[in-house]
C-alpha positions in Angstrom: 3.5 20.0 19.9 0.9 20.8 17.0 -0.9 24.1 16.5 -3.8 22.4 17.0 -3.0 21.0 20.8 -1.1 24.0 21.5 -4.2 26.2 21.0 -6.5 23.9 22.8 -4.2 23.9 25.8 -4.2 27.8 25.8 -8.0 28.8 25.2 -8.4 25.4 28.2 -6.5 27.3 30.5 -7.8 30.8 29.8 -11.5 28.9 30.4 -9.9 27.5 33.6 -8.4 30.9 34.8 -11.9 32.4 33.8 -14.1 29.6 35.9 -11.1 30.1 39.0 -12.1 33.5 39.0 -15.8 33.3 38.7 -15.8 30.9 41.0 -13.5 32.8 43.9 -16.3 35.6 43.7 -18.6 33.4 43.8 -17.8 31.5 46.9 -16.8 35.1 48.6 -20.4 36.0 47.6 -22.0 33.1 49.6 -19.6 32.8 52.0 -20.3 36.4 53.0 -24.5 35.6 52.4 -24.2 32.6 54.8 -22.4 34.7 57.2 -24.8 37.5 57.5 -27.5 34.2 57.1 -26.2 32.5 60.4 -25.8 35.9 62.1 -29.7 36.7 61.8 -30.4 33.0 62.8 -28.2 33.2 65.4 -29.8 37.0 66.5 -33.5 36.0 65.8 -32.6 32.3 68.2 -31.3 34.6 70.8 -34.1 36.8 71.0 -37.0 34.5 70.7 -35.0 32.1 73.3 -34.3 35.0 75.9 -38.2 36.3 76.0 -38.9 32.9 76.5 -36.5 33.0 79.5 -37.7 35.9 80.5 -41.4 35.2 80.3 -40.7 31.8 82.1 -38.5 32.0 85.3 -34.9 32.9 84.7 -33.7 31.9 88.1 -35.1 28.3 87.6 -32.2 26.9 86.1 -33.5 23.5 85.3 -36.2 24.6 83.4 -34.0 27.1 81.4 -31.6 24.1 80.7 -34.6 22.1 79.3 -35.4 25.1 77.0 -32.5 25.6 76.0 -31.7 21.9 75.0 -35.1 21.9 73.3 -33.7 24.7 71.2 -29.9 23.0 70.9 -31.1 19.4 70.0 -32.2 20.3 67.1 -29.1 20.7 65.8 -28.3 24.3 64.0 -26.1 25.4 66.6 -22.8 25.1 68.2 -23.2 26.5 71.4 -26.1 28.0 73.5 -25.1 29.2 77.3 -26.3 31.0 79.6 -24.9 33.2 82.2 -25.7 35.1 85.4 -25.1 39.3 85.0 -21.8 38.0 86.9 -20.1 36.1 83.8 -20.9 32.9 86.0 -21.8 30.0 83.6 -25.5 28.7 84.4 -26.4 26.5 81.3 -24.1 25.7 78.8 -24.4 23.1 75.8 -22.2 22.3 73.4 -21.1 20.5 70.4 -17.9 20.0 68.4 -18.0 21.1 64.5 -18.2 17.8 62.7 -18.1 18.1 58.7 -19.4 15.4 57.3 -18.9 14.9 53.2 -16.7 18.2 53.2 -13.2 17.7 53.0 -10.6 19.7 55.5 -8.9 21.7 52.9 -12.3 22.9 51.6 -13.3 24.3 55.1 -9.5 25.6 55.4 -9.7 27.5 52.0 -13.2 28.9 53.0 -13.1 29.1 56.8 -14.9 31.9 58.0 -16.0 33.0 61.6 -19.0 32.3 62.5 -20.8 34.9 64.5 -22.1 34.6 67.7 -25.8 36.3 68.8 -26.0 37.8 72.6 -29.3 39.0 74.1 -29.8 40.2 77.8 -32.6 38.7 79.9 -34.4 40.7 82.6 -37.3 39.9 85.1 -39.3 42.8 84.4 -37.1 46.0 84.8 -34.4 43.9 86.7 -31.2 42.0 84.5 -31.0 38.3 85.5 -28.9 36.8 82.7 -26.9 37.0 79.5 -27.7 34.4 76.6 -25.5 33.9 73.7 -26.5 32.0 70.7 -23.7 30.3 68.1 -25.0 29.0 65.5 -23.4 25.4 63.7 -21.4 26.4 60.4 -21.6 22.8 59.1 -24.8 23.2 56.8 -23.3 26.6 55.5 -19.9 24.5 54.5 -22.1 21.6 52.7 -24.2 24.2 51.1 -20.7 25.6 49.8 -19.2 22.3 49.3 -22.4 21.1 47.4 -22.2 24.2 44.9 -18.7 24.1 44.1 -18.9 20.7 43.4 -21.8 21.0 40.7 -20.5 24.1 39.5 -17.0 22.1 38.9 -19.2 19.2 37.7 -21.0 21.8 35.2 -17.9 23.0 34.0 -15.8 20.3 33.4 -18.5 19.0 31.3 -19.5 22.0 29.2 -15.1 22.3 29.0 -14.6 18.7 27.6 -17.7 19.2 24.8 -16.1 22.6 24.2 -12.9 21.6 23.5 -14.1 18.6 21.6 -15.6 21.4 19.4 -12.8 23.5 19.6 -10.2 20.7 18.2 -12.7 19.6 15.5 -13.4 23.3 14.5 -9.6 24.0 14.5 -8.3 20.4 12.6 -11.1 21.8 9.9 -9.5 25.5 9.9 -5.9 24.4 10.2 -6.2 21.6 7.8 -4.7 23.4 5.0 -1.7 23.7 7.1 -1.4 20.0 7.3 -1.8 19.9 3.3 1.1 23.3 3.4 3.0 20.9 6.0 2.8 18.0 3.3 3.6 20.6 -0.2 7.1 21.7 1.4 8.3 17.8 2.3 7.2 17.1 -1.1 9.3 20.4 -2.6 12.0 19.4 -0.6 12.2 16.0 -2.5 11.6 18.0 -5.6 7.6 17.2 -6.5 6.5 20.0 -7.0 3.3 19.3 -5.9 0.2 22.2 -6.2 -3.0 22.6 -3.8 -6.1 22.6 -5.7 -8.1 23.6 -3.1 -8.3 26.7 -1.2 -9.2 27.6 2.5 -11.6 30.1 3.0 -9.4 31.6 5.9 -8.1 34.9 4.4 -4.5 34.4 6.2 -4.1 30.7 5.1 -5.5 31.4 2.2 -2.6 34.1 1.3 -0.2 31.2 2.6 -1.3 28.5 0.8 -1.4 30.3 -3.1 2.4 31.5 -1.9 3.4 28.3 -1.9 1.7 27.0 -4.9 3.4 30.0 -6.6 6.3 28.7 -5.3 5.9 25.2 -6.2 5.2 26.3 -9.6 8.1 28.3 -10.5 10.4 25.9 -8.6 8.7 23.0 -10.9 9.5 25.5 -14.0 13.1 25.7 -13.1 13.8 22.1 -12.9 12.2 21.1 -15.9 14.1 23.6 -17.9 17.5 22.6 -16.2 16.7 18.5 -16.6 15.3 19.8 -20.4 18.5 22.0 -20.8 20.3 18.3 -19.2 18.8 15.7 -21.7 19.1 18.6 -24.6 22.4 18.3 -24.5 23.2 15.0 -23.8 20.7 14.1 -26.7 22.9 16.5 -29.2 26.0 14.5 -28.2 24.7 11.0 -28.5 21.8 10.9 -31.1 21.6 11.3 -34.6 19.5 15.0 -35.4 17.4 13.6 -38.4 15.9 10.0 -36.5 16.7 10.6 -33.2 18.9 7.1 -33.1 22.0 7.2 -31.3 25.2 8.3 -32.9 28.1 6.2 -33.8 30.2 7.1 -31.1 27.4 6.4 -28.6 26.5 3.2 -30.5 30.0 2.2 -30.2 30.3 3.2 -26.8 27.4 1.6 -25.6 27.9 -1.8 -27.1 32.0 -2.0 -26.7 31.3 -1.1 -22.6 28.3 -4.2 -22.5 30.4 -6.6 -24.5 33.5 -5.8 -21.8 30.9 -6.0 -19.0 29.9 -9.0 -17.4 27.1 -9.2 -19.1 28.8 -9.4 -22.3 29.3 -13.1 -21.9 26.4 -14.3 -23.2 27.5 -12.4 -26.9 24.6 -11.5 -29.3 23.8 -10.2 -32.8 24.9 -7.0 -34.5 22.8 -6.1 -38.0 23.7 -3.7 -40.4 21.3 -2.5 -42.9 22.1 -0.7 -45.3 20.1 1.0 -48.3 21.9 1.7 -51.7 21.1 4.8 -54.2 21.1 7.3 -50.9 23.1 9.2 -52.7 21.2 9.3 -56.3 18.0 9.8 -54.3 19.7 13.3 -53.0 20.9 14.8 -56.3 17.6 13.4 -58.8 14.9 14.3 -55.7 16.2 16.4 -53.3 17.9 15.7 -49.8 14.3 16.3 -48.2 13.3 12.9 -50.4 16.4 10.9 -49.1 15.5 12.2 -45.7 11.9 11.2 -45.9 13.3 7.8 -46.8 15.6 7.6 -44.0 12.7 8.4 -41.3 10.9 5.6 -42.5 13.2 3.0 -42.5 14.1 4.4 -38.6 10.4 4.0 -37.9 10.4 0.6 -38.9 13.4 -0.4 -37.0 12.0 1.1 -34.1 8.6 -0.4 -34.2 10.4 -4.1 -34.1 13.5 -2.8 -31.6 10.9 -1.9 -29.1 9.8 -5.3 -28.3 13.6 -5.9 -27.3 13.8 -3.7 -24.6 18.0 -4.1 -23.9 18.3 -4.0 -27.9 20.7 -0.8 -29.0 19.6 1.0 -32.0 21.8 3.4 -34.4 22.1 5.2 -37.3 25.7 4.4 -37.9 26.3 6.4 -41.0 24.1 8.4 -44.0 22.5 5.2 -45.2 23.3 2.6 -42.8 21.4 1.7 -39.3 22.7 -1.2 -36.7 20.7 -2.8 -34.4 23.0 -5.3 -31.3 20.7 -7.6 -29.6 22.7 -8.3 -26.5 21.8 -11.9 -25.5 20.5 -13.7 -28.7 21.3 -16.9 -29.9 20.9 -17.9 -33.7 17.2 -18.8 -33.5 16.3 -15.2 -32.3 18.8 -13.2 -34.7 17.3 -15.5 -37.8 13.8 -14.4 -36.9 15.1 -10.7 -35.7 16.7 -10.4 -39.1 13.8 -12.1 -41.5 11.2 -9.7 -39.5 13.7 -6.8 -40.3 13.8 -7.5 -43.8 10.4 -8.2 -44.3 9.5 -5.0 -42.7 11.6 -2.5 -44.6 11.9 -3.9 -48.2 8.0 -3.6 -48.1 8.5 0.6 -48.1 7.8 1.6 -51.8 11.3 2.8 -52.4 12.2 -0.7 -52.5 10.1 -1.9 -55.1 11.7 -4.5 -57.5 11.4 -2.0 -60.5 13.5 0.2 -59.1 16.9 -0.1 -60.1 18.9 1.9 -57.6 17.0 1.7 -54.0 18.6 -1.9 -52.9 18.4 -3.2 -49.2 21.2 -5.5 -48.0 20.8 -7.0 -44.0 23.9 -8.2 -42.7 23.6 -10.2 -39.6 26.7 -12.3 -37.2 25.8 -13.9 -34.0 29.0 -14.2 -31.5 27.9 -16.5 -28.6 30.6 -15.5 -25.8 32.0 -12.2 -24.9 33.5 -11.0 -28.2 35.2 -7.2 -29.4 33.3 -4.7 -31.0 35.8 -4.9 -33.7 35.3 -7.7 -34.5 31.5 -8.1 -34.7 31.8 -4.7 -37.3 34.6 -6.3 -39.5 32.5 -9.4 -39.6 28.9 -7.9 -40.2 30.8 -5.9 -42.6 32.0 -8.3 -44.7 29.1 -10.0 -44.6 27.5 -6.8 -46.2 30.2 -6.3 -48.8 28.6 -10.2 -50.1 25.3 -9.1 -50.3 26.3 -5.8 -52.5 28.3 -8.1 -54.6 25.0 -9.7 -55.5 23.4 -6.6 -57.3 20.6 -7.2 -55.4 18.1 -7.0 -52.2 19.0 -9.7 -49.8 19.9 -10.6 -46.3 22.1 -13.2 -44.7 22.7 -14.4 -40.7 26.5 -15.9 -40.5 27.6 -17.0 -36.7 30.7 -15.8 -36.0 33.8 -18.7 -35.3 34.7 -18.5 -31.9 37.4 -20.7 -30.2 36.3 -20.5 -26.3 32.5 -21.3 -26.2 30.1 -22.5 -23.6 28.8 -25.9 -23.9 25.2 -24.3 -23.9 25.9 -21.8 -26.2 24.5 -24.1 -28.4 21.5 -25.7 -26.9 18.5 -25.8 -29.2 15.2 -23.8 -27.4 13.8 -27.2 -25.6 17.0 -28.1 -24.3 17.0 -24.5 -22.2 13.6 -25.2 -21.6 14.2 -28.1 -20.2 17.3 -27.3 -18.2 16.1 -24.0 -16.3 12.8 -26.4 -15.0 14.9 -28.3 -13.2 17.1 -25.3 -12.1 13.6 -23.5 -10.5 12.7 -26.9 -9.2 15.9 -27.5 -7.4 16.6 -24.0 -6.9 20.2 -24.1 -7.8 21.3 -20.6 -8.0 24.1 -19.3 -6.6 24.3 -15.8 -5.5 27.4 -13.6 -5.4 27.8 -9.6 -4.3 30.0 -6.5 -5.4 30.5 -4.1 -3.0 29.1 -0.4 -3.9 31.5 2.3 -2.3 31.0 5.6 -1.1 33.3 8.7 -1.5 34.9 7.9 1.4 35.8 3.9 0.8 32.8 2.6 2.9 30.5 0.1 1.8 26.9 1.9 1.3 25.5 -1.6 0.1 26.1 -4.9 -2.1 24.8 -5.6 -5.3 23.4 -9.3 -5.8 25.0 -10.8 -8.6 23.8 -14.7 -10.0 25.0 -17.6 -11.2 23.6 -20.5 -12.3 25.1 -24.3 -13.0 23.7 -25.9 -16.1 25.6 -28.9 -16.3 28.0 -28.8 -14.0 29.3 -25.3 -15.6 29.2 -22.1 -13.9 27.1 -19.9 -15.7 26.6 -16.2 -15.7 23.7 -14.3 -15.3 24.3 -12.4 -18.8 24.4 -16.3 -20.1 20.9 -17.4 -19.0 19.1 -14.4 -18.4 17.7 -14.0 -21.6 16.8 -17.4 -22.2 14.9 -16.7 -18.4 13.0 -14.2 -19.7 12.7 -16.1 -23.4 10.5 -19.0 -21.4 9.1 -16.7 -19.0 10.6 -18.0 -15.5 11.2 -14.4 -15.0 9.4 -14.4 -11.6 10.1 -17.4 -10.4 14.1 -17.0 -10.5 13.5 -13.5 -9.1 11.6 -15.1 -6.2 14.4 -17.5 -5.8 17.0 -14.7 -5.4 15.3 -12.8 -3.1 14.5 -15.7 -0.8 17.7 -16.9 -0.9 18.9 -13.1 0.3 16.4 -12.8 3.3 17.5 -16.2 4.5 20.9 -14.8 4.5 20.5 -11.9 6.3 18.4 -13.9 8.5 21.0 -15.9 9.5 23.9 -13.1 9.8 22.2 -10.9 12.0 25.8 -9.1 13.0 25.8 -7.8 9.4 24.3 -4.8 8.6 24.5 -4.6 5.0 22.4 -3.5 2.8 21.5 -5.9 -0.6 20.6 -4.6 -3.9 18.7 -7.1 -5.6 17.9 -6.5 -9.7 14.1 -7.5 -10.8 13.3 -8.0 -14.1 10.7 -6.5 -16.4 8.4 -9.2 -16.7 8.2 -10.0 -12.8 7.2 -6.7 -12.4 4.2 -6.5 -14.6 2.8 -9.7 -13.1 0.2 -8.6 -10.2 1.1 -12.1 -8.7 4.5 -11.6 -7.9 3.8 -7.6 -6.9 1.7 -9.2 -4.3 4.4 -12.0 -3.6 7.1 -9.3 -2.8 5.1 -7.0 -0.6 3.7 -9.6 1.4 6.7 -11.3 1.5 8.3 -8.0 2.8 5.6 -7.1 5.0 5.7 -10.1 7.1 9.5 -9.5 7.9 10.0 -5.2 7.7 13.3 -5.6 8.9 14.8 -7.4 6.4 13.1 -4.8 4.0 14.7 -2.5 5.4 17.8 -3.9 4.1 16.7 -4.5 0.8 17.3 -2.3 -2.2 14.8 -3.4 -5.2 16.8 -2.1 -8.6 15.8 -1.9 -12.2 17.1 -1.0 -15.6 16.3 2.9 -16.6 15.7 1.5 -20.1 13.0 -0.2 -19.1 10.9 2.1 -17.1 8.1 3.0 -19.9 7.4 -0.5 -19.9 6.6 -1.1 -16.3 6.2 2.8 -15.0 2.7 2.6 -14.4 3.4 -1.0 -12.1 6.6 0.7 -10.4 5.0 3.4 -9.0 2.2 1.5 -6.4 4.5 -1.0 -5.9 7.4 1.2 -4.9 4.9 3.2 -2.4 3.9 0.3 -0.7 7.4 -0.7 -0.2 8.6 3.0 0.7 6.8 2.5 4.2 8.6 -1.0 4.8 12.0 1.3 4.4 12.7 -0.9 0.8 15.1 1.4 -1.6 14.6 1.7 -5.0 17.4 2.0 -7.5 17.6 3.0 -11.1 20.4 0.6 -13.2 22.2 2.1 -16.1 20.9 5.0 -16.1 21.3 7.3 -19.2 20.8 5.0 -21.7 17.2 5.7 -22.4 15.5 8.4 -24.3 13.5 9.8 -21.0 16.3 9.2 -18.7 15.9 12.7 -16.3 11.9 12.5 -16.8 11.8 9.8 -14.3 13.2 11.7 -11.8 10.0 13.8 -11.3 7.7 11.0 -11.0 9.5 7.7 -9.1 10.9 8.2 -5.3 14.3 7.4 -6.1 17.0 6.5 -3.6 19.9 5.3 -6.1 21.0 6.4 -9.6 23.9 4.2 -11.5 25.0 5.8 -14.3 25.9 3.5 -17.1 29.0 2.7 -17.4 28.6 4.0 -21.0 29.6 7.2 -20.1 32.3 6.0 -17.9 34.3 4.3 -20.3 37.0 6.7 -21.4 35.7 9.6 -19.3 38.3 11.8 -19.3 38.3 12.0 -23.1 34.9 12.7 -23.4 33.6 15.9 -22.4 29.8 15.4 -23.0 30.0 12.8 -21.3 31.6 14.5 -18.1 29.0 17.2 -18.4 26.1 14.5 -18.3 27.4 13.2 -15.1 28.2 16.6 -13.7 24.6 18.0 -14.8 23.2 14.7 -13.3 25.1 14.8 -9.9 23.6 18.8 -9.6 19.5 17.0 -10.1 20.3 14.0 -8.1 21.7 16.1 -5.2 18.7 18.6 -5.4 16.7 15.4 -4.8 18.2 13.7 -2.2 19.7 10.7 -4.6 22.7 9.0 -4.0 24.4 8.9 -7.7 26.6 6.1 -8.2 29.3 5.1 -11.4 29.5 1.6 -12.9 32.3 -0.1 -14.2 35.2 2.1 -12.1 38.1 0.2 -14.0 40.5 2.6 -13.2 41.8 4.9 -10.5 41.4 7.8 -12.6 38.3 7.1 -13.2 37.2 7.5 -10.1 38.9 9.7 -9.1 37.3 11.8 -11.8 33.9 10.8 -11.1 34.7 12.3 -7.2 35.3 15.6 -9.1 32.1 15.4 -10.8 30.3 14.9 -7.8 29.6 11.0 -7.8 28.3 9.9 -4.7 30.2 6.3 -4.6 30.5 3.5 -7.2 31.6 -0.3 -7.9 33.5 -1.8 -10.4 36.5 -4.3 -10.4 38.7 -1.3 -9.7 36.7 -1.1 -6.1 36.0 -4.3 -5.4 35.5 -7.4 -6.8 32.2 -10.5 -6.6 32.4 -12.9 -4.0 30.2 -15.3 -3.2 27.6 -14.9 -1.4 
């Protein structure tokens, strides 16, 4: 029960108690008036009646009869007799006590006894007769009856606009408690949110800047443990000078896609490389070679960051590599060209110069392929290039024995055949099971396929040529329809499906309002949904995320975060999306017991996720000692072949 109804209740029945009391004295009070009232009426009857009598001829019994119904009929009495000095009754009249319009329990709650008046009556010095006068109670109970009920009337009125008062008086005193109520559910899921506004009440008052003080140093203390978090991790996976990932992470990162399932659509690795570091250093100072070094990094940034799954590295002193997971020839040709274009164009690569030279080795692999063998490849294209003595850049495909039929489509052909794919809707959908610590399913990822020409394609295959010709939101619409109908028809399973949305769907405002009215229109099947997208991807559709993940919150939609760790804000997010999930990338689960930064990234990351109320999964268990070292670490659950394997949907 709220303060609020709990306090109206108390002060309503203190006002009742009070108006009980007042009105017990007051119906004492006028009972006891009426009393003494009916007494006199009843003396002053008597008297009047008996003189009368007297004056008249007492011992002529028939006209004291008449006299004394002239008195009776008018109706204020109960009883008027008269009898002889010898108790014998004479004239007697009479009338039952009828009530009418006062209910029994009234007159037994208030019953009183109604006097009687007695007078003697004498012819001259001689006593002839005794008259008694009783007077009728019934006008005294409806006078009683009548003022109770207008003084219950009164009340009941003047209590129902007080307490109307009374609850909008204390809903705009108490309403910082609501706001207090709201500030410790938010702290709880670590938003540290702060009141801006004060009440006036001196005791809420007090409360309320408590718990912003609160708020505020709890808020400090997770920012500096998710700064200490990303710090760290940062100083174990990025280069110091241009803030590029290492070679080990770069290495990491790319060898644990390629052996994914997404690796099976291959891609482009670039090396670029800039000759006459070295002299630069000892002729100009390392601060000159540095200054060289940032721009070239700023440059590859700028074009890298409109491929948000591309991985960028500074893989030695004077050497960056960019993979573009995904990319078929036409896209590395144009990649590498814009590259070029871009950096020779920085002075220290001016054709006077004889030492600053820029060679750009590109090779496309168009099926999953070895990190190896991409670096020997590229590398060896590079070794051409410096042969040449001179700026220059070169795309080579790599040979490759086992390749798709489409690997090879030209752009209209793809075109061409994912239209007919949307139109006939010929996706099929598969799931992987996402354990628990304990070996229970917690939900199943949705994984698709897609046939383009009668072969079996997977999702790493086509997905970037989906996004290339922008049926982004049409395939995702596709996949999430053909989920609800599933559930729909298994209504004995209970699982719960996480379905992956892509960037682009989620900028378009259409499809936004597709999903949640989709959604809204069935809530239990929301319920069972789990909407998922890729960390490194957030600070392009952060701003689009957030509405659209509140007005799924209510439906009981999850939201969950997909490699996780690979971007440069990772932990920020966790202070500004209500997240459910967390997969860690399995980036940092590849070789995880050799790797100590990476086990205290996980560890650190279990610690924030916990304090928050996030289940923190692992991709890509392989192993059992894997996972049995991310149980250690304080993983909530994970999938991977090692747990379970796809099966069709």
């Amino acid at each position: 029960m709220t303060l609020t109804r709990q306090l109206g209740l108390f002060l309503a029945l203190l006002l009742c108690l009070l108006f009980g009391a007042s009105l017990l004295v007051k119906l004492v009070d006028a009972r006891d008036y009426v009393r003494a009232q009916l007494k006199s009426h009843a003396q002053d009857t008597a008297t009047s009646l008996g003189l009368s009598i007297a004056t008249a001829d007492a011992d002529n019994i028939a006209l004291v009869d008449s006299m004394i119904d002239a008195i009776f009929d008018r109706g204020h009495y109960q009883e008027i007799s008269f009898t002889d000095m010898d108790g014998e009754m004479l004239v007697m009249s009479r009338q039952p006590m009828q009530l009418e319009g006062v209910p029994n329990w009234f007159v037994r709650i208030v019953s009183f006894h109604v006097p009687s008046a007695t007078t003697e009556v004498s012819n001259g010095w001689e006593p002839t007769g005794i008259l008694k006068v009783i007077s009728h109670p019934g006008y005294a109970y409806q006078s009683l009856w009548r003022e109770t009920k207008e003084s219950v009337v009164l009340f009941g009125v003047a209590l129902l606009i007080s307490m109307v008062v009374l609850v909008g008086l204390l809903r705009l005193v108490l309403r910082p408690l609501d706001r207090v109520e709201k500030q410790a559910d938010a702290i709880c899921q670590r938003r540290f949110e702060v009141q801006p506004v004060l009440p006036r009440t001196r005791e809420l008052r007090r409360v309320v800047e408590a718990m912003n003080r609160m708020a505020g140093k709890l808020q400090h203390l997770f920012n500096e443990k998710v700064t200490l978090t990303e710090r760290l991790r940062d100083q174990s996976r990025t280069d110091e000078l241009t803030g590029m990932l290492n070679r080990r992470a770069f290495d990491d990162q790319v060898a644990a896609l390629m052996e994914s399932d997404r690796g099976d659509a291959g891609g482009s690795l670039t090396l670029i490389h800039m000759n006459g570091l070295q002299q630069v250093n000892l002729q100009q100072g390392r601060a000159k070679g540095d200054d060289i070094l940032l721009s070239i990094s700023e440059r590859i940034n700028q074009i890298s960051s409109s491929f948000p799954e591309s991985i960028v590295a500074r893989h030695s002193g004077s050497e960056f590599t960019l993979f573009m997971p995904g990319s078929d020839q036409e896209q590395a040709r144009a990649l590498s060209l814009k590259l070029y274009k871009t950096i020779i164009t920085l002075p220290w690569f001016d054709t006077k110069n004889e030492i600053g030279k820029l060679e750009l080795a590109t090779v496309i692999c168009t099926s999953k392929t070895g990190l190896r063998v991409l670096m020997s490849e590229a590398d060896q294209v590079l070794r051409g290039l410096q042969t040449q003595g001179r700026s220059g850049w070169q795309v080579k495909p790599l040979q490759q024995t086992e390749v798709h039929h489409f690997s090879s489509w030209p752009a209209d052909e793809w075109r061409t055949s994912l239209r007919d794919v949307m139109e006939r809707q010929d996706v099929e959908l598969y799931a992987q099971p996402v354990f628990d610590r304990e070996g229970k399913i917690l939900h199943r990822e949705i994984l698709s396929r897609m046939m383009l020409r009668g072969e079996l394609a997977s999702a790493a295959a086509f997905l970037p040529m989906v996004e290339r010709f922008d049926f982004s939101s049409q395939f995702d619409q596709i996949v999430i329809e053909k989920v609800l109908q599933w559930i729909e028809a298994h209504p004995d399973d209970d699982s719960k499906f996480c379905v992956n949305l892509s960037t682009r769907s989620i900028q378009k405002e259409i499809f936004r309002h597709w999903l949640t009215g989709r959604l809204k229109k069935t809530p239990e099947l929301a319920s069972r949904l789990i909407v998922e997208v890729p960390e490194y991807t957030l600070h392009l559709v952060a701003e689009e995320l957030m509405p659209l993940v509140e007005e799924l919150e209510p439906l009981g939609c999850s939201l969950s975060l997909d490699h996780f760790g690979t971007g440069t804000r990772a932990l920020s997010y966790l202070k500004q999306l209500n997240i459910d999930y967390l997969k860690i990338d399995n980036t940092f689960v590849r070789q995880l017991d050799s790797h100590e930064g990476n086990q205290f990234f996980i560890h650190s990351l279990s610690l924030i996720a916990h304090n928050r109320d996030i289940i923190l999964l692992g991709q890509g268990v392989e192993s059992e000692e894997t996972w049995q070292q991310l149980l250690k670490l304080g993983v909530d659950g994970g999938q991977g072949f090692h747990l379970g394997r796809p099966e069709a949907l």
